[in-house]
Legacy VTK file of the C-alpha trace (Angstrom):
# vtk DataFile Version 3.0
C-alpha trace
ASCII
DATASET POLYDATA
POINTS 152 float
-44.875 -31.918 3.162
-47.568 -30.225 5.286
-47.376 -27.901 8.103
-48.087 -29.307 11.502
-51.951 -30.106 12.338
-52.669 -29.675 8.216
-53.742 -32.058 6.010
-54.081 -31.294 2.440
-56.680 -33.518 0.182
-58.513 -33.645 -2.924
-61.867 -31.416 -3.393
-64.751 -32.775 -2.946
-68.426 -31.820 -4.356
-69.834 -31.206 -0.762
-66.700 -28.853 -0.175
-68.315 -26.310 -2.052
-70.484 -24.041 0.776
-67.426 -23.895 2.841
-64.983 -22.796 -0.044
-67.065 -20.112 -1.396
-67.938 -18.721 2.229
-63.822 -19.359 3.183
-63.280 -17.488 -0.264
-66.076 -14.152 0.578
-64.673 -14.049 3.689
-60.760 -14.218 3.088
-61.417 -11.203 0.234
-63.965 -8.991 2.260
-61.288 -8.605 4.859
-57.763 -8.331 1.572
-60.692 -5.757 -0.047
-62.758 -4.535 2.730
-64.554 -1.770 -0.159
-66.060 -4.352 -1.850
-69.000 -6.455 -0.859
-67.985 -9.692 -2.205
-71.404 -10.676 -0.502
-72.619 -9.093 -3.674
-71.141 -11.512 -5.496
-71.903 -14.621 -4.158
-73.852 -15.795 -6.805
-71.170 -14.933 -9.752
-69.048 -16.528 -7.743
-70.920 -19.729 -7.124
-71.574 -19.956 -10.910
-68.139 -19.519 -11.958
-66.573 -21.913 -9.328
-68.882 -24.909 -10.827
-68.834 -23.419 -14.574
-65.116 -22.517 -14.688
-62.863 -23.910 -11.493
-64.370 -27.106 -10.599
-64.517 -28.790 -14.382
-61.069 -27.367 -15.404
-58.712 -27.052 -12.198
-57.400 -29.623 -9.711
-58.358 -28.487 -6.436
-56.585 -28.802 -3.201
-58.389 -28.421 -0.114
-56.368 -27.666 3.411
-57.748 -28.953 6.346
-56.928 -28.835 10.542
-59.079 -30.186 12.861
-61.917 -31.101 10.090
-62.206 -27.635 9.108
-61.570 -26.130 5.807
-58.851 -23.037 6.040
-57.245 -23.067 2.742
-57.792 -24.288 -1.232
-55.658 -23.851 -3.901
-57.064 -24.015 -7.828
-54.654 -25.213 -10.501
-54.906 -25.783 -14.222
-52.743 -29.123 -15.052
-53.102 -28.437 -18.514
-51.672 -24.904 -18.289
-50.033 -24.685 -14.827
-52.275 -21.650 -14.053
-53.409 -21.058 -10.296
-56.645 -19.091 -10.425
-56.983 -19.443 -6.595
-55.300 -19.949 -3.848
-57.380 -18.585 -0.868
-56.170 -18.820 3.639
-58.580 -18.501 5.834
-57.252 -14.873 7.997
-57.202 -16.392 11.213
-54.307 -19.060 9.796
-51.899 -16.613 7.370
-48.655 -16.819 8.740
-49.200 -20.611 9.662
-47.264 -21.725 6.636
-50.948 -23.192 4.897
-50.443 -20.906 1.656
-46.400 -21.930 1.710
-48.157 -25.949 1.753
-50.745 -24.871 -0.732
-48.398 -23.215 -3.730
-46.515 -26.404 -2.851
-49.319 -28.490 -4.053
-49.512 -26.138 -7.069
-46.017 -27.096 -8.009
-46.845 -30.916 -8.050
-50.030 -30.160 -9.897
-48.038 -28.390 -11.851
-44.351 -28.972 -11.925
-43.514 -27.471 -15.918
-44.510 -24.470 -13.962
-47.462 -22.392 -12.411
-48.589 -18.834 -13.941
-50.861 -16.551 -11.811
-52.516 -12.986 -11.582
-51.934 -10.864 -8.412
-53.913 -7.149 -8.045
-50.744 -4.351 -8.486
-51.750 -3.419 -5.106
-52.155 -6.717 -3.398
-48.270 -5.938 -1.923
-48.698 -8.672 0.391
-49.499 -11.253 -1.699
-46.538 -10.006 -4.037
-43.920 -10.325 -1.684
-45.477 -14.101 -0.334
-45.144 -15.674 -4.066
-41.708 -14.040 -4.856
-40.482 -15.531 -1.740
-42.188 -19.004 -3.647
-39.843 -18.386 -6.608
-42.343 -16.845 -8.685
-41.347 -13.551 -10.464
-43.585 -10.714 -12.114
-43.721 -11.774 -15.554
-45.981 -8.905 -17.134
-48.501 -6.403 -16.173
-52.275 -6.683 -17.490
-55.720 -5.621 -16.814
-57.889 -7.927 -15.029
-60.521 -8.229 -17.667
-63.654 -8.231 -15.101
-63.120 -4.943 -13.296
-60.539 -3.488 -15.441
-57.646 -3.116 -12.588
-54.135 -3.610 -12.804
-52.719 -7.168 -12.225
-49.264 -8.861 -12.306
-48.897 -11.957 -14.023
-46.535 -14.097 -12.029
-44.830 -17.197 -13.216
-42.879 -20.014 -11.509
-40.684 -22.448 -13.404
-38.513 -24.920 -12.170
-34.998 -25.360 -11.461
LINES 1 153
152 0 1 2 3 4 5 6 7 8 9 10 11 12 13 14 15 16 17 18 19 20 21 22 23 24 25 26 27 28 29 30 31 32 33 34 35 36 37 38 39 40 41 42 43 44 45 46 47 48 49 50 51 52 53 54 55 56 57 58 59 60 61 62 63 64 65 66 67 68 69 70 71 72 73 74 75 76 77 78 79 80 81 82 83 84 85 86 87 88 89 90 91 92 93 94 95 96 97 98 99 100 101 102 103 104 105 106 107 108 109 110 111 112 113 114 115 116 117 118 119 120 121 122 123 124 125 126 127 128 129 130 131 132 133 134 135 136 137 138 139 140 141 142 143 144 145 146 147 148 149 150 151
């Protein structure tokens, strides 16, 4: 089931300039200290070394345009990403997208959420997912919840 006006479908190769720029933009304004346009080119090369080979991806579209993707594992049920465009949170895309996950991944989805990402926190518990652990994220060293969801 999709929210009104979106359609969810698979990735596709050309969907890659408008997920990475949906994906810089969507975390410059969650981490407005950062300069993810810094990082465009990690993130380029890990999105085709890492996401793209391993992970189903989901893309969600209204009116043509990309506003949402989701990234999940099969194999291990993990979501790496699940990224809203700003102008569309609240619109029920990310509810549509951890949906998805689910199907991907219906044995159950594991994710990592920054400790002070309180937003995000309170959107996945309300999902059914429940803080599972606390870790360091192993790039930058800051504290993450790991979140799991498992059915029934």
């Amino acid at each position: 089931m999709t929210s009104p006006a979106t359609t969810l479908r698979p990735y596709r190769d050309a969907d890659e300039a408008a997920a990475i720029e949906l994906w810089r933009r969507t975390w410059q304004i969650a981490y407005p200290k950062l300069d993810f346009n810094a990082r465009l080119e990690w993130w380029r090369a890990r999105w085709r070394t890492e996401l793209v080979p391993h992970a189903t991806i989901t893309v969600a579209e209204r009116e043509g345009t990309m506003v949402g993707f989701v990234t999940v594992e099969p194999a291990t049920g993990y979501l790496d990403q699940i990224v809203v465009a700003p102008e569309h949170w609240g619109a029920h895309i990310a509810d549509d997208l951890v949906a998805q996950a689910k199907r991907i991944a219906p044995a159950g989805v594991t994710l990592h959420v920054n400790v002070d990402n309180t937003r995000a926190i309170r959107f996945y518990e309300k999902q059914g997912f429940a803080i599972a652990g606390e870790e360091k994220n192993p790039r930058s060293g800051a504290p993450i919840y790991r979140m799991t969801w498992r059915p029934g």
